[in-house]
C-alpha positions as CSV (number, residue, x, y, z in Angstrom):
1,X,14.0,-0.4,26.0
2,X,13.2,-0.2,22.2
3,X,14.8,2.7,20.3
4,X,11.0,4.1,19.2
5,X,10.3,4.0,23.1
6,X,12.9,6.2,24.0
7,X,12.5,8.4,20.5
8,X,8.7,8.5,21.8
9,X,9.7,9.9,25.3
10,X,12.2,12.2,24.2
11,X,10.1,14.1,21.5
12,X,7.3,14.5,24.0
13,X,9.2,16.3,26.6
14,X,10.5,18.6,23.3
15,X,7.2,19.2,22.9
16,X,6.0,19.8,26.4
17,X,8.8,22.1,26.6
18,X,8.5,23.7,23.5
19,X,4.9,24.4,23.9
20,X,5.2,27.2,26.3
21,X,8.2,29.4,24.0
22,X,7.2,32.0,21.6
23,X,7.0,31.5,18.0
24,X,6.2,27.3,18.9
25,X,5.4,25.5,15.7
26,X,3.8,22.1,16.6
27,X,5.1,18.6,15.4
28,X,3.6,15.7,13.0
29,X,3.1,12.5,14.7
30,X,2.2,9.7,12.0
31,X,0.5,6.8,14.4
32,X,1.5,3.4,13.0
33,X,0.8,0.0,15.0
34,X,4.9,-1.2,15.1
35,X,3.4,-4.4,13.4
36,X,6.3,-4.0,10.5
37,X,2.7,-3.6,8.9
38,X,2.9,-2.0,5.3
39,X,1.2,1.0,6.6
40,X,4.9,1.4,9.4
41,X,6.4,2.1,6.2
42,X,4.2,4.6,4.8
43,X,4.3,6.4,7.7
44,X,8.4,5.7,7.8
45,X,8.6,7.1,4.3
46,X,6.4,10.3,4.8
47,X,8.2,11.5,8.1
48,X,11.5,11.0,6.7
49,X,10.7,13.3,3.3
50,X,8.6,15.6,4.7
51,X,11.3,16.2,8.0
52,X,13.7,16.4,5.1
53,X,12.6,18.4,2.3
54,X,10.9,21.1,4.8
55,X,12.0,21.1,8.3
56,X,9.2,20.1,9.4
57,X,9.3,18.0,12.8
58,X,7.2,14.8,11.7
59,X,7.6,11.6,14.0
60,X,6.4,8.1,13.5
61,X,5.0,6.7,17.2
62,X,2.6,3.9,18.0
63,X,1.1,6.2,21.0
64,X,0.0,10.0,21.1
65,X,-1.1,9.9,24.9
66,X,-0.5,13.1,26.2
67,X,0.4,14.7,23.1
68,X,-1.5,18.4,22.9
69,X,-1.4,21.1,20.4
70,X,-0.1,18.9,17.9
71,X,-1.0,17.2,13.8
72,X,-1.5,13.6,14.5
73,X,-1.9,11.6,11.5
74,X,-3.3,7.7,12.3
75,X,-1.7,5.7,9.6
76,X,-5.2,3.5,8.8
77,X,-8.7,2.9,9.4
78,X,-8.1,0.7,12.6
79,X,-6.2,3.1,14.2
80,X,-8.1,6.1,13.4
81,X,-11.4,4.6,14.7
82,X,-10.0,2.8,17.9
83,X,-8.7,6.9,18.4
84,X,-12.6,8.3,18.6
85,X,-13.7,10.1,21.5
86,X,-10.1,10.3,22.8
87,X,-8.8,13.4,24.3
88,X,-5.9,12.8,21.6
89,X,-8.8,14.1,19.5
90,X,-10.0,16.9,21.1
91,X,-6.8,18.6,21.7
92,X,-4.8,18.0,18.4
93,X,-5.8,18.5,14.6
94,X,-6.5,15.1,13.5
95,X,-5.9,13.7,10.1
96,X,-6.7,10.2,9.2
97,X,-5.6,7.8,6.1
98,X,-8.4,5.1,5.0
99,X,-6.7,2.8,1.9
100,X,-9.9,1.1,1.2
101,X,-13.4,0.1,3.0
102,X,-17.0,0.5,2.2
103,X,-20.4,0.6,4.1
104,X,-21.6,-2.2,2.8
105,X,-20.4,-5.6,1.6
106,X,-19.6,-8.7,3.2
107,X,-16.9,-7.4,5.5
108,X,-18.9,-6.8,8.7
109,X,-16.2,-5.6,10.6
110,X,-14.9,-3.4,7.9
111,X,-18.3,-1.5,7.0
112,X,-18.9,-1.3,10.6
113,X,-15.2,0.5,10.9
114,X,-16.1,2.9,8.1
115,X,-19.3,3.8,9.7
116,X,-18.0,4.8,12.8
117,X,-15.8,7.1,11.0
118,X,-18.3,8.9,8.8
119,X,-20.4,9.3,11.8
120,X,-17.4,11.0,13.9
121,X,-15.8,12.7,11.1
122,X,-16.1,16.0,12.9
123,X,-12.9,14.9,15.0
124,X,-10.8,14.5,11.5
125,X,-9.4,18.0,10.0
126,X,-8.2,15.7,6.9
127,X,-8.9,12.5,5.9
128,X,-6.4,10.9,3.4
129,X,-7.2,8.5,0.8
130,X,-5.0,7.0,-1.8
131,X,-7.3,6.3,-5.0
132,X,-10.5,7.7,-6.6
133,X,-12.5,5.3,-5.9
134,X,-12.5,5.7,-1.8
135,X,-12.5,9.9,-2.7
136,X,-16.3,9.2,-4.8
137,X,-17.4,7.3,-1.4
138,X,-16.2,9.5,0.5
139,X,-17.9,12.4,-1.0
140,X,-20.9,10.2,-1.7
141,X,-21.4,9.2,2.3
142,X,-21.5,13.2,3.0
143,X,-17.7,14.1,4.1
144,X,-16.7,17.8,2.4
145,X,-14.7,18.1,-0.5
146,X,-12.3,20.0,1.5
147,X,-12.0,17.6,4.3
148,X,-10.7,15.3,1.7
149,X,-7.0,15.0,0.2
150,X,-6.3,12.2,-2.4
151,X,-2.6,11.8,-2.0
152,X,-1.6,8.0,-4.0
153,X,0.7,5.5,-2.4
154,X,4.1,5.7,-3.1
155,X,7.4,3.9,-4.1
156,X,10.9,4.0,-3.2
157,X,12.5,4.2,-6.8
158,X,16.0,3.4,-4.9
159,X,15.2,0.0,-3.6
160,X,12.2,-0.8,-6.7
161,X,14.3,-1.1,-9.6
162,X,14.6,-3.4,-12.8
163,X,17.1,-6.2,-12.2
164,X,20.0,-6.9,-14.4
165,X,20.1,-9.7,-16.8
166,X,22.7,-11.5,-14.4
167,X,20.8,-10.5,-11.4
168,X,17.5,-12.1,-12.7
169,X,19.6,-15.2,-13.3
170,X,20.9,-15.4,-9.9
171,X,17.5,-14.7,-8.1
172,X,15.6,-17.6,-10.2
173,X,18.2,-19.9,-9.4
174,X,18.4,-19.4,-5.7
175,X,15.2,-19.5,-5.7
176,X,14.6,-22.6,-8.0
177,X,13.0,-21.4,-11.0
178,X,13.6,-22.7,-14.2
179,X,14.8,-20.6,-16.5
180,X,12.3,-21.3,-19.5
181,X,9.3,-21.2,-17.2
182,X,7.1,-18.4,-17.0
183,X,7.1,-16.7,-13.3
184,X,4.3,-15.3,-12.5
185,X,4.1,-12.8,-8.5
186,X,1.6,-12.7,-6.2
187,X,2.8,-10.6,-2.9
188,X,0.5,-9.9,-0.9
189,X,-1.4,-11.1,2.4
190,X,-4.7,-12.8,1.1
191,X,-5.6,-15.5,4.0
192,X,-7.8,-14.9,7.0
193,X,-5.8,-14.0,10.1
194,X,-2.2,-14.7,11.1
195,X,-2.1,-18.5,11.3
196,X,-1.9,-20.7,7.4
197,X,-4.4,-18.7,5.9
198,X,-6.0,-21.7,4.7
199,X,-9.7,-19.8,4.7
200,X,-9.5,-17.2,2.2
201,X,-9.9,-13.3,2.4
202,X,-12.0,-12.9,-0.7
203,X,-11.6,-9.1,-1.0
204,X,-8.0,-10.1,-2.2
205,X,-9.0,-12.5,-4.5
206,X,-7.7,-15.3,-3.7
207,X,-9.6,-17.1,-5.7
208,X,-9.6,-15.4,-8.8
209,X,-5.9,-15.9,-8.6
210,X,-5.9,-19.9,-8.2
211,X,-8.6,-19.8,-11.2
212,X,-6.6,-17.5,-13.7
213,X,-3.4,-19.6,-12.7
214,X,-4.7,-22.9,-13.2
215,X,-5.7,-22.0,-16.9
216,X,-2.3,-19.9,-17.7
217,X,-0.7,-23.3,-16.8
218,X,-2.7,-25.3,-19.5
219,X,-1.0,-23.1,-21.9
220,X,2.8,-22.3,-20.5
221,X,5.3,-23.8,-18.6
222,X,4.5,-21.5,-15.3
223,X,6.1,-21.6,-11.8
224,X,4.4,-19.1,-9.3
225,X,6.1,-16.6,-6.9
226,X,4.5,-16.3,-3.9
227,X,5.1,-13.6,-0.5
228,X,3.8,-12.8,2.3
229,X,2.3,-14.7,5.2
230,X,-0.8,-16.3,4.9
231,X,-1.2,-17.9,2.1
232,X,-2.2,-21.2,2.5
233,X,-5.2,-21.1,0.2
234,X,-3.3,-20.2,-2.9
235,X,-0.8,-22.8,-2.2
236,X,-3.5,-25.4,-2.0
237,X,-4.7,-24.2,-4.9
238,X,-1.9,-24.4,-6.4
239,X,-1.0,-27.8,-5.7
240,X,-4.6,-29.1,-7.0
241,X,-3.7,-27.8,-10.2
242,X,-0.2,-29.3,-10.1
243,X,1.3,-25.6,-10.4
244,X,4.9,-25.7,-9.2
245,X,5.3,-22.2,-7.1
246,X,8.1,-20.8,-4.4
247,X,7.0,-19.3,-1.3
248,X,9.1,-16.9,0.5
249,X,8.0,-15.0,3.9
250,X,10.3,-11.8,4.7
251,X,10.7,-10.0,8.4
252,X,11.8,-7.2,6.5
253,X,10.0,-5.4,3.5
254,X,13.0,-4.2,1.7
255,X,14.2,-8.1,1.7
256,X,11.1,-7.9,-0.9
257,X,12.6,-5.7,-4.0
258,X,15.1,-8.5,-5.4
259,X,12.1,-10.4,-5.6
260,X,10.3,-9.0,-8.5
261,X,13.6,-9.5,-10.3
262,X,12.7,-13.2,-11.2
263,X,9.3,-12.4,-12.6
264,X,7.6,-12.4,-15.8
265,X,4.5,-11.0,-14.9
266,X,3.3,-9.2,-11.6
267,X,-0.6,-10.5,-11.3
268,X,-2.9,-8.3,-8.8
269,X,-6.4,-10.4,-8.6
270,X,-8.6,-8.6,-5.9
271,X,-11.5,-7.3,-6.0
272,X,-10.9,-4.5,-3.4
273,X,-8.1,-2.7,-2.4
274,X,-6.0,0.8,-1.1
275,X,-3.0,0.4,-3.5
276,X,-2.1,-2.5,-3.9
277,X,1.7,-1.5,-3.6
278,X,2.2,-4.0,-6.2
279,X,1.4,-1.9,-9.2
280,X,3.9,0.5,-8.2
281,X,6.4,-1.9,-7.0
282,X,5.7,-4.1,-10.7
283,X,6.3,-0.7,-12.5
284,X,9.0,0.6,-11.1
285,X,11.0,-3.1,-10.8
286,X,10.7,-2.9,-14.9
287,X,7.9,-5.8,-14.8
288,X,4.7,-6.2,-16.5
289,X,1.5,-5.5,-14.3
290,X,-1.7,-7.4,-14.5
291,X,-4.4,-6.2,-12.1
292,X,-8.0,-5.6,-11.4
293,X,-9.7,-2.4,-11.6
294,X,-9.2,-1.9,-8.0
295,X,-7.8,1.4,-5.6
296,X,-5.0,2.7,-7.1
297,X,-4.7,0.7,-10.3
298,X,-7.2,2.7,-12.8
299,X,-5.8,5.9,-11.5
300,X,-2.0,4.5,-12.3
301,X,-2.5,2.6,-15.5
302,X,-3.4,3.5,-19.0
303,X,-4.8,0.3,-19.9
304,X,-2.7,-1.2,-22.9
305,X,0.5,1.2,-22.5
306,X,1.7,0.5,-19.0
307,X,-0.1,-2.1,-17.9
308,X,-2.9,-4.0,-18.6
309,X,-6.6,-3.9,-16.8
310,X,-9.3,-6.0,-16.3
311,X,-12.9,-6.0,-14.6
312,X,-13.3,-7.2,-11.2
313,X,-13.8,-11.4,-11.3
314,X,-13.0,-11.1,-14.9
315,X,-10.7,-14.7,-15.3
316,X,-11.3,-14.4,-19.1
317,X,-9.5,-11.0,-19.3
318,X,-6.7,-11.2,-17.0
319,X,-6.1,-14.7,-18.7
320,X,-6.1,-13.5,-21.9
321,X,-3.4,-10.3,-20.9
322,X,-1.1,-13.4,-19.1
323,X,-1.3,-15.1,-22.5
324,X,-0.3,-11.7,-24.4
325,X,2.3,-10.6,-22.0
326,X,3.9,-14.8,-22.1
327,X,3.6,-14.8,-26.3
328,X,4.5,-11.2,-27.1
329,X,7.6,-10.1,-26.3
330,X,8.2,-6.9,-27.6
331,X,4.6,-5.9,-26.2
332,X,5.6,-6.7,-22.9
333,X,8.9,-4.8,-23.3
334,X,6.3,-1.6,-24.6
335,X,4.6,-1.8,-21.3
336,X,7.6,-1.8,-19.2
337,X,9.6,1.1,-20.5
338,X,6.0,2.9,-20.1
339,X,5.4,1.9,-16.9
340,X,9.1,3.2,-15.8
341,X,8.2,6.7,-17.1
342,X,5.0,6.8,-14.9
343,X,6.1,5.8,-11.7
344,X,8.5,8.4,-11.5
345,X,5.8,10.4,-10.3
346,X,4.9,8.2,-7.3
347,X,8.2,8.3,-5.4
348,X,7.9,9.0,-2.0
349,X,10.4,12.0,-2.1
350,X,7.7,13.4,-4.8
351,X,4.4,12.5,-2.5
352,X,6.0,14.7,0.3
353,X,5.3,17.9,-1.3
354,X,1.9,16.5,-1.5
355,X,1.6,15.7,2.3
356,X,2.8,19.1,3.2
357,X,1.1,21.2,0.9
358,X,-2.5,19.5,1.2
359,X,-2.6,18.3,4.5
360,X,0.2,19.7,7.2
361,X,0.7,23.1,6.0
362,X,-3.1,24.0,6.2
363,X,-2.9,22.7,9.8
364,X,0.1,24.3,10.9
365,X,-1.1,27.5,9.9
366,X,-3.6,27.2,12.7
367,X,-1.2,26.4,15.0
368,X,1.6,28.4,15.6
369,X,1.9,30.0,19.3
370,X,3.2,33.4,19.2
């Protein structure tokens, strides 16, 4: 039987039990699909500071049958929607995290999803979102200002660090990249499904990212770092142009950190997202960040002293921020030692003060049996 299995059993007959003594405060259960889906480790991260820092009982579970009385916190859209009309819902306070979505675009599925959830936000006490951008929906589709908590992604500063000078040596060569080329990352997911990925999820910007590359190689000697599964349109891409690239796919997320060691540049291409992770991860790995003006990344970055910015499908601009970063040294060294300072504040042993004082405490208060 899987250790979460037994965790699962054991802190529901606590609760059962628990439930009927006086001065009872109820639990956090943080719903997360056991996919060793980025969104497992936010949850993973949350429970563990917010259990830590205030005693709080938090617990990260892929099921909340039978749970009553208690917070449960669905870790994303998917699971918050496939949750409604539950009696999970009608018996707990429900809190919900969206990273990204809207109700209209080309993204059936995904507007659909979102729909559902404005139209049954009644069953959500908070919902959670992690940039600006999803917070001006929100309030724009009709949810209260007070339903809604703006708490950013965050970044384990003890595994996202900058790499030595030996260390960066050591990474490039296992992985074979030249030393004099110019390594550019790309880490995330951006293929359709779970197979090659050779058909392209365009809200990542898969394509933006084959366009900007192939031109950066006209100019510099480039090799391409590549993670994550699905990713067989970029590598195609990639090939066309005659771009040499590495592609590595990890079980594990914390095999990723060494990673961004061997980089040059960290390039984030999409044209809609929640985080990415990648902005914090670039900062806080001491490498220079390239993105769109998507989720997280205007509310991060000051564009030109941490990290540089450009408009969605804009080749032209991230092109000519590569080209600066690749030509200008001590400018790139400027945006690093900036970007270091500012992700400080996105740690997750920082966010946890967050989670409890905007979203769990309020609930709690409700919720104590006396």
């Amino acid at each position: 039987m899987k250790f979460s299995k037994i965790l699962n059993r054991f802190t529901l007959a606590s609760q059962i039990l628990g439930s009927v003594l006086p001065g009872y405060r109820p639990s956090v259960y943080y719903v997360v699909p056991e996919a060793n889906w980025s969104t497992d480790w936010d949850g993973r991260y949350i429970t563990q500071n917010v259990r830590g820092q205030f005693g709080l009982r938090a617990h990260l579970i892929s099921n909340p049958r039978w749970l009553a009385g208690q917070i449960i916190h669905y870790g994303s859209l998917w699971e918050a929607v496939g949750s409604l009309g539950s009696k999970q819902n009608l018996r707990n306070a429900i809190v919900a995290t969206i990273f990204h979505g809207d109700r209209q675009g080309d993204n059936d599925t995904l507007a659909e999803a979102v729909d559902q959830l404005i139209e049954n936000q009644e069953q959500f006490e908070k919902i959670v979102v992690a940039n600006r951008i999803m917070e001006n929906r929100f309030r724009d589709w009709g949810v209260p200002a007070e339903k809604i908590e703006r708490i950013p992604l965050g970044v384990d500063l003890t595994l996202f660090k900058p790499s030595s000078l030996q260390a960066r040596a050591n990474i490039r060569n296992r992985l074979g990249i030249p030393e004099d080329a110019f390594c550019v990352g790309s880490f995330q997911k951006d293929g359709v499904g779970w197979e090659e990925g050779l058909q392209p999820k365009l809200i990542k910007g898969p394509d933006i990212l084959v366009e900007v590359l192939a031109k950066l190689a006209k100019r510099h000697k480039l090799h391409v770092l590549l993670t994550a599964p699905t990713r067989g349109y970029v590598r195609r891409g990639l090939e066309k142009a005659g771009i040499a690239y590495t592609h590595r796919v990890f079980e594990n997320y914390p095999d990723l950190a060494p990673l961004y060691g061997a980089l040059d540049a960290y390039l984030v291409t999409s044209r809609e997202e929640g985080g990415p992770k990648g902005v914090l991860e670039a900062l806080a790995s001491g490498i220079p960040l390239v993105s769109t003006e998507v989720g997280m990344a205007p509310d991060v970055i000051t564009h030109g002293e941490d990290g540089l910015l450009a408009p969605v499908e804009d080749v032209s601009s991230l092109l000519d921020h590569l080209n600066r970063i690749a030509e200008d040294k001590l400018f790139a060294g400027s945006l690093v030692a900036a970007g270091r300072t500012k992700v400080a504040a996105f740690d997750w042993v920082e966010l946890a003060n967050q989670y409890y004082e905007l979203v769990y405490r309020p609930l709690l208060k409700d919720r104590v049996y006396v």
